[in-house]
N, C-alpha and C positions, 0 to 999 in steps of 0.2 A: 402520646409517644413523647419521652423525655428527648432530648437535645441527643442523648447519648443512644439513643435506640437509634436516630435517624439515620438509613443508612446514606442518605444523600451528604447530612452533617458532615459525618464521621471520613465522607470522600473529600469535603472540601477542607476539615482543620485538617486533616494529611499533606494536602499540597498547599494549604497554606505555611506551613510550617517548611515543608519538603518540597517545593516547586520542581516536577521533574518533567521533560529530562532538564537536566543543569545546564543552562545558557548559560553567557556570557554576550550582551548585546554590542558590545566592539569588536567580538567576531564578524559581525557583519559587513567592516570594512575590509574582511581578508576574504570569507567565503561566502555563498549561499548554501545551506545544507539541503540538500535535495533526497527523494524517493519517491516508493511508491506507496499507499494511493495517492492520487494528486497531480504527477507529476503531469504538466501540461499535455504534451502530443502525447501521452498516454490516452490523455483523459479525454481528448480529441479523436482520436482514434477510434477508442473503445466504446464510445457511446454519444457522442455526435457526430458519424459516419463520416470525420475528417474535416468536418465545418460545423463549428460554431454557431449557437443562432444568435439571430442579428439583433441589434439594438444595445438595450444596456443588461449584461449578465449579471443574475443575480445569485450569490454563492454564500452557501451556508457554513462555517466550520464548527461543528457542534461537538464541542470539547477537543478548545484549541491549546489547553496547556499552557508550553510556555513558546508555542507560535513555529514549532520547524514547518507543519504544512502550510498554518495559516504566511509564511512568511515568503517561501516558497511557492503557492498560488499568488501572492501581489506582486511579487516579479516577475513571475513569467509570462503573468496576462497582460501587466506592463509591457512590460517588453513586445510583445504580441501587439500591441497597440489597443489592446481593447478595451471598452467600455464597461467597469463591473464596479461592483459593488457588494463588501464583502463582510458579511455579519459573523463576528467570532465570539460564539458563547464558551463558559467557564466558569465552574463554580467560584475558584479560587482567585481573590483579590492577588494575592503576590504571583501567581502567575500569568493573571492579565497585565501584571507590570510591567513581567518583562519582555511578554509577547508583543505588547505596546512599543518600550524599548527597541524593540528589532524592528519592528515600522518604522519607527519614527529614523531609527541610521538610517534606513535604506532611503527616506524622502516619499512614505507611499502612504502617509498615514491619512488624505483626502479618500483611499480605496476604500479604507477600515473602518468599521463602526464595532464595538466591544459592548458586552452585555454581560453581568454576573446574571449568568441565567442555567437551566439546566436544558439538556438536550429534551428534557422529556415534555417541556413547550415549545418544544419547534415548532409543531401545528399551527400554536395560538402566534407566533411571532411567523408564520408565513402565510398566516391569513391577513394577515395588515400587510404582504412585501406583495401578495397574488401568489405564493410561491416560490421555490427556489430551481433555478435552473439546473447546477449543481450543489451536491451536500459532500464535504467528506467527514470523515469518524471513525477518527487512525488510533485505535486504544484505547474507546472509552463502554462501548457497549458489553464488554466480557468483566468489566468494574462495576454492571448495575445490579442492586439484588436481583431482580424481575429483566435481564436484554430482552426477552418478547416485548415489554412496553416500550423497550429505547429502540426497538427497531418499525415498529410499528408506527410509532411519532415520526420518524425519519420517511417512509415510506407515504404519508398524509403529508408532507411537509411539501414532498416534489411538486414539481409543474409534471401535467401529463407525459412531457417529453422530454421529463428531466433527468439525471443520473447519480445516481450516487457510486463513491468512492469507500470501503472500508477498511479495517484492519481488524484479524480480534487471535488473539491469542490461539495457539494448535499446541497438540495434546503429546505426540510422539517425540516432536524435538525441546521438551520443555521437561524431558529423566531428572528426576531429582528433584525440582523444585517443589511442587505439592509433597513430597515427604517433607521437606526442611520446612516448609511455611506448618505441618502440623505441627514437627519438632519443634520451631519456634515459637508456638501457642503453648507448648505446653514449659517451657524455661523461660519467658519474658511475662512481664505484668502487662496486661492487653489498657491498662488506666493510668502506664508511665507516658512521659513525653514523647511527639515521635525521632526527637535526637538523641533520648537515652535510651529508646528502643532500638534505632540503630547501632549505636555504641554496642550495647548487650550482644546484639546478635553479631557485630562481627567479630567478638570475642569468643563466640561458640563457633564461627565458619574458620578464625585459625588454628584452630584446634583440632578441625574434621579430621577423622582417617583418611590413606588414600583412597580407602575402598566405597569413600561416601559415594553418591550415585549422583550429586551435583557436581562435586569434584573430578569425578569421571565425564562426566557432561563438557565438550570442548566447547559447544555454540551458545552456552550460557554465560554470561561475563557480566550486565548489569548490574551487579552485586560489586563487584570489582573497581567500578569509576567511581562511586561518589555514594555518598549516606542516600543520599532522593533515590537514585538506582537500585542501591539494598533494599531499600523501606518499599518502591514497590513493585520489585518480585518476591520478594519473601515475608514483607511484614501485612500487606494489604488486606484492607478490612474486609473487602469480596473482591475474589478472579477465581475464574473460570477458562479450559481452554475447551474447544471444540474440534472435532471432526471434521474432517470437511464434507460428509454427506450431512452431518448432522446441523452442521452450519446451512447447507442450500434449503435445506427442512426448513428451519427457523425462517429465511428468506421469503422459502413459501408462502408461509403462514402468516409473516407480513405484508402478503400482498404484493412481495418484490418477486423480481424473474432474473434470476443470476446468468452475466453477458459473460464474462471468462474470469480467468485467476491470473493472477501475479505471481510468479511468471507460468503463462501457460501453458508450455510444452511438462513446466514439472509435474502436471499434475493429469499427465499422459500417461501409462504406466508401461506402453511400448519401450519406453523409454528405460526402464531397467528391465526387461524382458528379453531375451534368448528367441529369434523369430522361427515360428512354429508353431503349436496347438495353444501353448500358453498363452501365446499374443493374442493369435485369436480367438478365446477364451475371452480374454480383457474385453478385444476390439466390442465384444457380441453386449457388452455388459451395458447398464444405462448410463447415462452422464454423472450422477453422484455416485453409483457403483466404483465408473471408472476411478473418480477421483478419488475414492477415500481406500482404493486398491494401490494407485501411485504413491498415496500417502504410508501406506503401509512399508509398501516395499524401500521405499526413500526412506524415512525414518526418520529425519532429519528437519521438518516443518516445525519450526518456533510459532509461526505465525501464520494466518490465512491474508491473502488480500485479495481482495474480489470486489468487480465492477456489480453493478446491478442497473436493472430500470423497473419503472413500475409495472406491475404484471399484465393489465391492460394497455402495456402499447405494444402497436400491433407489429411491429417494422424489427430487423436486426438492424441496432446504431453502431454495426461497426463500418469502418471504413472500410470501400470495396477496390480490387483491381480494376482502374480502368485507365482507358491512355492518358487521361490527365489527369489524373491518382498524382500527387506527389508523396515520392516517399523522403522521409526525414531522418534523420539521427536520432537519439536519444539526446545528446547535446554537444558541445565541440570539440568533444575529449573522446567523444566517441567516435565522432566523423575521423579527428585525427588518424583513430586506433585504424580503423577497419581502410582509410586510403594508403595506409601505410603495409598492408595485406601484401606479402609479395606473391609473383607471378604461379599462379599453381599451385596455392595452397589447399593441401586435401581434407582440412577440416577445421571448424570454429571449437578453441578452447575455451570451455567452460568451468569455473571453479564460484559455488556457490554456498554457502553453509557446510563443507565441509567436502561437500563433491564434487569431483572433478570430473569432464564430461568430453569427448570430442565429437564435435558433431560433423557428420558430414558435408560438404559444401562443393559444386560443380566444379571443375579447372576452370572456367568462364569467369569464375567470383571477382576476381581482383578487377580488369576493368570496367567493369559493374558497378563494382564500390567505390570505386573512384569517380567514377559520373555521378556516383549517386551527392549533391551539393544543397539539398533541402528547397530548390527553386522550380529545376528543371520536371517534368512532368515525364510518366514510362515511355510516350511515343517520341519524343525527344531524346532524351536516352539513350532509348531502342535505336535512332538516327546514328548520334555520335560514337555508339561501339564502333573498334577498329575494323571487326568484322560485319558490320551491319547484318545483322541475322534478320530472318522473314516474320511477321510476326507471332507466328506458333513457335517457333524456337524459342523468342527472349521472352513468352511467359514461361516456357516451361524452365526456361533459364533464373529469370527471377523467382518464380516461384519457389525453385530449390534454394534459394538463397534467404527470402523473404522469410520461409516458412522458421528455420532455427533463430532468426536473428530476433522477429516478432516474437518467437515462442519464449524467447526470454529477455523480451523488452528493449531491445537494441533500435529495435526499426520501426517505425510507423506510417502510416500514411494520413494523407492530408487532400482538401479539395480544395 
């Protein structure tokens, strides 16, 4: 196989050339860029039942680009106080630069160790670690020729009780882009540079009609920031998006057991349904039925993000209700938002890719979410309400509350 056949090559002179997404590493004096997978009390939540295992965490980022997750996991486990230790592989040298770069502003770069390696020796690089406690792999597995190989390395990679974090491209909310990446094959030289390839091609995207079906597309904009953003949605030498039955498939047959989705009330499908035979129609269906039904009906899914563990473990790691459950925020913008809830409000606004959603929430919410401070534990809580309810009331109280905020990543809990 020549240099140019390789499809692994051909991934790395791309972001060598195009390091996406486009950092700027003195951003890091202003923000941290944060999501999902990754995002701490997520990842605590979802797949170490709210506690952490103890000692020193070992965390894999297998194709960390140019460092958003990888930079965002060294802060917040920082911050967290804990002990980790955290391996970021990447084909591409100028991308390991600047993922580098963004350690090194924030003061973390003792956490980090970098490797131009490919995801698809995880294995062999977590047989010399024992394993990886966490892995994440936010947009690299729908870029391999073969993802069964890149998921299957990642799933041999974990410790028995380990979790992974993913991202990979979705099929409904991504109208247009597979036409314009064939139309682009067939108007650009696939043997030019990849800056005169971008050049060319967005000299053919300001020209589109308005009836193109990308142009139509509101939730698609990557094309729109910068040449690395263009080059790869539209120019990339393999992507693939998937289903998300066809995604838990793939999961299967890696040997992984799929814990929930990001976010996962969206991929409920009561949730755009009229209650009656329809609902329960859904209700009656399997778990990837369900979800690739919610997908349908929404329409709207660019992306899949879903937790996972190995399929041989035996336990659900998600955190449980219990009276020392602490539940948490998403982070301090979000405690802000929801103690600032006034009295009686009858439902949580939701606006996501394009959808705007109300969900409903008990009159009880607002004192609720104001005790709620990331410290205090439910039977505490349950104490301080004004009304001190009996304990079947404030689960059924929280639980109406817990359920929409969890369902779309707001709330978590913690042991």
């Amino acid at each position: 196989m020549t240099q140019s056949d390789d499809p692994l090559d051909a991934l790395r002179r791309q972001y060598e050339a195009l390091p996406y997404p486009d950092r700027d590493p003195a951003e890091e004096a202003r923000r941290l860029v944060t999501g999902s997978p990754s995002h701490w009390p997520e990842v605590v939540h979802h797949l170490f039942a709210g506690r952490p295992p103890g000692g020193t965490l070992r965390i894999l980022v297998a194709g960390c680009g140019t460092g958003d997750a990888l930079t965002m996991l060294a802060q917040q486990t920082a911050d967290a106080g804990l002990d980790v230790e955290i391996t970021a592989l990447d084909l591409s040298e100028a991308s390991i630069a600047i993922a580098r770069a963004r350690i090194e502003a924030r003061g973390l770069e003792a956490r980090v160790r970098f490797m131009r390696r490919s995801l698809l020796e995880a294995p062999e690089i977590a047989a010399a670690e024992g394993g990886f406690d966490y892995i994440d792999c936010c947009g690299v597995l729908h870029h391999l020729s073969e993802p069964s190989a890149g998921f299957r390395a990642l799933a041999e990679a974990l410790k028995p009780r380990g979790g992974l974090g993913l991202m990979v491209y979705g099929e409904f909310g991504r109208t247009g882009v597979y036409e314009m990446q064939e139309a682009l094959r067939a108007l650009i030289p696939g043997d030019a540079a990849p800056v005169d390839r971008a050049a060319a091609a967005r000299a053919v995207l300001d020209h589109l009609p308005e009836t193109n079906r990308l142009r139509c597309n509101p939730l698609i904009k990557d094309h729109l920031d910068s040449d690395a953003g263009l080059f790869d949605l539209l120019l990339h030498s393999s992507d693939r998006a998937y289903r998300a039955d066809t995604l838990m498939a793939e999961m299967e047959g890696a040997g992984l057991r799929h814990v929930c989705w990001i976010d996962p009330l969206r991929y409920d499908p009561a949730l755009y349904l009229p209650e009656g035979q329809a609902r329960d129609r859904a209700a009656a269906l399997p778990p990837a039925g369900r979800a690739a039904l919610a997908e349908a009906l929404a329409g709207n899914m660019r992306k899949h993000i879903a937790y996972a563990v190995r399929a041989d473990r035996p336990d659900d790691p998600r955190a449980r209700m219990t009276p020392e459950a602490v539940p948490v925020f998403r982070d301090a913008a979000t405690m802000r938002t929801f103690h600032a809830m006034p009295e009686g409000a009858p439902s949580l606004p939701i606006t996501i890719d394009g959808l705007s959603l109300h969900l409903p929430l008990p009159g009880e919410a607002a004192p609720l979410l104001r005790a709620i401070d990331g410290k205090r534990g439910l039977e505490k809580i349950r104490k301080q309400l004004p009304d001190r309810p009996d304990k079947a009331t404030f689960k059924r109280r929280f639980e109406a509350v817990f359920q929409p905020l969890n369902g779309f990543s707001k709330l978590f809990l913690r042991r």
